[in-house]
C-alpha positions as CSV (number, residue, x, y, z in Angstrom):
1,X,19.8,-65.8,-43.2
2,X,19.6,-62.4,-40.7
3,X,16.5,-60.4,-41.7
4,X,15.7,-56.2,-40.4
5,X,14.3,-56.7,-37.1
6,X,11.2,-54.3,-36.5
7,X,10.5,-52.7,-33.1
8,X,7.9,-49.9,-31.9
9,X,11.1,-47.9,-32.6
10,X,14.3,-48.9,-34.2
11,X,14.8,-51.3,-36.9
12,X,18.2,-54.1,-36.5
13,X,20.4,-56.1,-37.9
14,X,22.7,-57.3,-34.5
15,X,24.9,-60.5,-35.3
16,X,26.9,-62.3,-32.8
17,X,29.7,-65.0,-34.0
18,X,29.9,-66.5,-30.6
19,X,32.4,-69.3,-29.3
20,X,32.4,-71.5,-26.0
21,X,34.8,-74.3,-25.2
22,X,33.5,-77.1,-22.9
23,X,34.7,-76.9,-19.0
24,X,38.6,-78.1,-19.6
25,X,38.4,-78.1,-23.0
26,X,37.1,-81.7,-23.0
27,X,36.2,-83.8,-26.4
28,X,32.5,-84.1,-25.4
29,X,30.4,-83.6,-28.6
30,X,28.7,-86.7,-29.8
31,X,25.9,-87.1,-32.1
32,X,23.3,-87.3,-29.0
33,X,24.5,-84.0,-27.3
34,X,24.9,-82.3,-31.1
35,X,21.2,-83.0,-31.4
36,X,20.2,-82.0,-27.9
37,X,22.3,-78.8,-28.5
38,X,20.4,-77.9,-31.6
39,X,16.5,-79.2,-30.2
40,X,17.8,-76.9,-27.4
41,X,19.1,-73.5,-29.1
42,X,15.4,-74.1,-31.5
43,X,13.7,-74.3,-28.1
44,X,15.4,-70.8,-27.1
45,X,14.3,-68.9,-30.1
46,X,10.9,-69.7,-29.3
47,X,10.6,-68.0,-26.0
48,X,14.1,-65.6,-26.0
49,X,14.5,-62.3,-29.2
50,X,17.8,-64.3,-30.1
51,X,17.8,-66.4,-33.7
52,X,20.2,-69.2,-34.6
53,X,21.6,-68.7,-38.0
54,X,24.3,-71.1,-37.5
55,X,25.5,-73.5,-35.1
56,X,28.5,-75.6,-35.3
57,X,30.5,-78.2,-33.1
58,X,34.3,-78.7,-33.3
59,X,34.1,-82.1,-30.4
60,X,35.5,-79.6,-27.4
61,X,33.9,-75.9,-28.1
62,X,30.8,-74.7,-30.4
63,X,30.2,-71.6,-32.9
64,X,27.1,-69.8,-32.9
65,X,25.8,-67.2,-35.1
66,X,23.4,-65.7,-34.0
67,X,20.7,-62.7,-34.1
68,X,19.3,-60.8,-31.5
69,X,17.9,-57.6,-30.6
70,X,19.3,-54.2,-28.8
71,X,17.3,-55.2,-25.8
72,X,19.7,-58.0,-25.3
73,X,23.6,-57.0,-24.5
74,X,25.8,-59.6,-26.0
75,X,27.1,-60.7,-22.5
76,X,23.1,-61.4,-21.8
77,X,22.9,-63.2,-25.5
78,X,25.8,-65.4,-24.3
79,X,24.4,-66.4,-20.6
80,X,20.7,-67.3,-21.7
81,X,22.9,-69.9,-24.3
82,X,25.3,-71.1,-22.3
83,X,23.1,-71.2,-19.3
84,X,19.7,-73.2,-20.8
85,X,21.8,-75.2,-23.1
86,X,24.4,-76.5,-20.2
87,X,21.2,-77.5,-18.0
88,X,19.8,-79.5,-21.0
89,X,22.3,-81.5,-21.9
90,X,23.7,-82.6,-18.3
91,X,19.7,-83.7,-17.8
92,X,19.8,-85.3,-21.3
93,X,22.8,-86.7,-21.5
94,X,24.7,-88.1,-17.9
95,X,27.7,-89.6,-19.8
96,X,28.4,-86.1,-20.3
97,X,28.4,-85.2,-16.5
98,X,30.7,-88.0,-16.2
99,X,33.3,-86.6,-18.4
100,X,33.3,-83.6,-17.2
101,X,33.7,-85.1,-13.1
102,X,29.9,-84.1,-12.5
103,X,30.9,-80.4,-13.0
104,X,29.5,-77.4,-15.1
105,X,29.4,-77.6,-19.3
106,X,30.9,-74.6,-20.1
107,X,34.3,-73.0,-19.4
108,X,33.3,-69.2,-18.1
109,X,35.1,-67.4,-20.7
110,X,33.8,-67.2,-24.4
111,X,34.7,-65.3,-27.5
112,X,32.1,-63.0,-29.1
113,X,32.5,-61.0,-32.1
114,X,30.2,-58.9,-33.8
115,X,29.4,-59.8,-37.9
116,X,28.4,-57.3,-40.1
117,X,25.4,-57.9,-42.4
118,X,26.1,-55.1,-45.6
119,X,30.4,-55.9,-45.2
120,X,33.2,-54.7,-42.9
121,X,34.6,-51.2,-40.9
122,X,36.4,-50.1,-44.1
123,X,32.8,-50.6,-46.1
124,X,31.0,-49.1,-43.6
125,X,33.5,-45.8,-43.6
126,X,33.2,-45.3,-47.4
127,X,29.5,-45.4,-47.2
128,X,29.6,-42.7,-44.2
129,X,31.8,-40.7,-46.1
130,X,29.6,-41.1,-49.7
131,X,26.3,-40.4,-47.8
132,X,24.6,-37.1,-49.9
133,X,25.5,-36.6,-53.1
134,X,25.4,-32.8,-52.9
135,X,26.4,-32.2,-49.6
136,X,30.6,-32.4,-48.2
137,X,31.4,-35.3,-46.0
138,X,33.9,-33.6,-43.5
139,X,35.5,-36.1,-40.9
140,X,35.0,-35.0,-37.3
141,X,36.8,-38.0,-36.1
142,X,39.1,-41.0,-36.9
143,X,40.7,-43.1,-34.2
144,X,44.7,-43.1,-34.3
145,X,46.9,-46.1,-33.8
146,X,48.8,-45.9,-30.5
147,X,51.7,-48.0,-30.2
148,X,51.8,-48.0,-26.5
C-alpha cells in the first residue's frame, strides 16, 4: 500500500508501474530466480528511497509497482532495478547465464507508466476545477488534440 512520503520539504505520493522483458525475450523465470528477484528488490528498499508495492513475473518479463521519491527520476528508479537485480541473479543463478548465451538480463528498453494514488487525469481535472468553494475556477489552459 503507497503511503505520503515526508521530506524536509515536500510531501509524495510518486508510483511507477514498471515493465522489463528479459534480453530476447527469453522464458527464464523459475521459482529459484522468482525468489532471488524478490530477496533482491527487499534488499534494494533497504539502502535505495524506492518501495516495492508489487512485483510480478509473466516467465519472459516482470511488473513492478513501485514507490519512490522526487529525488529519483523514473529512468534512475528503473537502472538501480534493472541494474542490482541483473547482477544478482546471473551470480545466483548460472543456468540463467546459460540461457541467455552468457549475456546481459535485461533487454535495454522498458515500459514505465506513472499510477495515480487518489484516481485518473479526468479525476484529477474536476478536483482542480472544484478547488474553493467561493472562489471561480477559470481555465488558463487545456491541451488540444492534434491530428497530425
Amino acid at each position: 500500500m503507497s503511503k505520503f512520503i515526508h521530506k524536509s520539504h515536500n510531501v509524495s505520493v510518486l508510483m511507477y508501474h514498471i515493465v522489463c522483458p528479459a534480453k530476447y525475450r527469453r522464458v527464464v523465470f523459475s521459482e529459484t530466480v522468482d525468489q532471488k528477484l524478490k530477496e533482491t528488490c527487499l534488499e534494494i528498499s533497504k539502502r535505495y528511497e524506492i518501495a516495492f508495492l508489487e512485483i510480478g513475473t509473466d516467465k519472459d518479463h516482470v511488473h513492478f509497482l513501485v514507490q519512490s521519491v522526487p529525488t529519483y527520476s523514473p529512468q534512475r528508479v528503473v537502472q538501480i532495478i534493472k541494474s542490482i537485480t541483473a547482477r544478482e541473479i546471473l551470480r545466483a543463478c548460472p543456468e540463467v547465464k546459460k540461457k541467455l548465451w552468457g549475456g546481459e538480463f535485461w533487454t535495454d528498453g522498458y515500459f514505465i507508466s506513472t499510477v495515480g494514488k487518489h484516481g485518473n487525469e479526468s479525476v484529477i481535472k474536476q478536483y482542480i476545477q472544484n478547488q474553493g468553494a467561493e472562489s471561480h475556477y477559470e481555465r488558463l489552459y487545456e491541451e488540444q488534440l492534434n491530428l497530425f
